[in-house]
N, C-alpha and C positions, 0 to 999 in steps of 0.2 A: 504494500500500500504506500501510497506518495502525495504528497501535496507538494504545491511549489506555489509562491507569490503571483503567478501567473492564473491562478485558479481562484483565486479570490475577484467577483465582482458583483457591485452592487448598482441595481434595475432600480431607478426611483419612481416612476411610473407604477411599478408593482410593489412597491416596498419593500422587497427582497433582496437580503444577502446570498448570494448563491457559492457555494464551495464545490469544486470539482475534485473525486477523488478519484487514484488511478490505482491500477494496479499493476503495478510492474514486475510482478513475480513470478515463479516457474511453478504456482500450481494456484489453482482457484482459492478464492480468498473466503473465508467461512462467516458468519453474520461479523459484522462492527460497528461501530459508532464514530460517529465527527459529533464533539464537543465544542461549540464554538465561546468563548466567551469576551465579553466589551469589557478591557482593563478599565476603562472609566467609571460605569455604572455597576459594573459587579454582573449584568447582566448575563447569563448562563442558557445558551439555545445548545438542545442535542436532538438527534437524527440517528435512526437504523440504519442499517444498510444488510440487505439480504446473505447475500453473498455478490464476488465477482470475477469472470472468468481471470482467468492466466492469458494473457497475449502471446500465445503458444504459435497464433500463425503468423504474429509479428506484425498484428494490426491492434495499436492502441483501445485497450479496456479501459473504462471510464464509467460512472455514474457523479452525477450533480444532484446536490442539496440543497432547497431554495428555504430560508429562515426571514420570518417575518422582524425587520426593525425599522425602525424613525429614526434619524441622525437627528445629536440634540445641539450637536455642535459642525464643525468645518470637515474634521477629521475625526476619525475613531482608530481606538489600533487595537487588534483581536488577535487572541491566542486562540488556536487551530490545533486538536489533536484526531489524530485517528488513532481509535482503541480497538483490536479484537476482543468480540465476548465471547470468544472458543477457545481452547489452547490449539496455538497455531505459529509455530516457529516462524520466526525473519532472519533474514542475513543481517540485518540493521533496521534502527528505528528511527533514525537521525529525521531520515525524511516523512516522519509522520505527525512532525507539530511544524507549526509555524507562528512566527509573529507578522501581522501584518498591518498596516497603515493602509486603510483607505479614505480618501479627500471624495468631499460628499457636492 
């Protein structure tokens, strides 16, 4: 599983944050979680995720999270994790949180 600052975007029209998560591993990924939360307000948004294939034929595996927020200010900056709720080995987890800044 992966995130990267490039996955993070926010639709003001819909009022949605949307995170895209990938998976870039050599076997399907088992249910998990994206925890998003707004270091400003304490705010705390989380989302399932089923499971998601392995990119086995070398065509990018993805699912997006669309999270209801109102910017109260210019910018916000959100801490991003993706959690498995199965036990399910990774090579690294480096790429599974992120901080990120988005200008509103």
């Amino acid at each position: 599983m992966a995130i990267g600052p490039e996955d993070i975007e926010y639709h003001e029209r819909w009022g949605l944050l949307f995170v895209t998560v990938h998976n870039i591993g050599a076997v399907k990924a088992e249910e998990f979680e994206v925890v998003v939360t707004d270091t400003e307000s304490g705010k705390i948004m989380r989302a399932v995720g089923s499971e998601l294939d392995a990119p086995l034929d070398l065509t990018p595996k993805r699912t997006r999270f669309g999270f209801q927020f109102q910017p109260s200010n210019e910018t916000h900056t959100f801490d991003i994790e993706i959690n498995s709720l199965k036990a399910q080995p990774e090579i690294g987890t480096r790429n599974n949180v992120l901080t990120a800044t988005v200008e509103f």
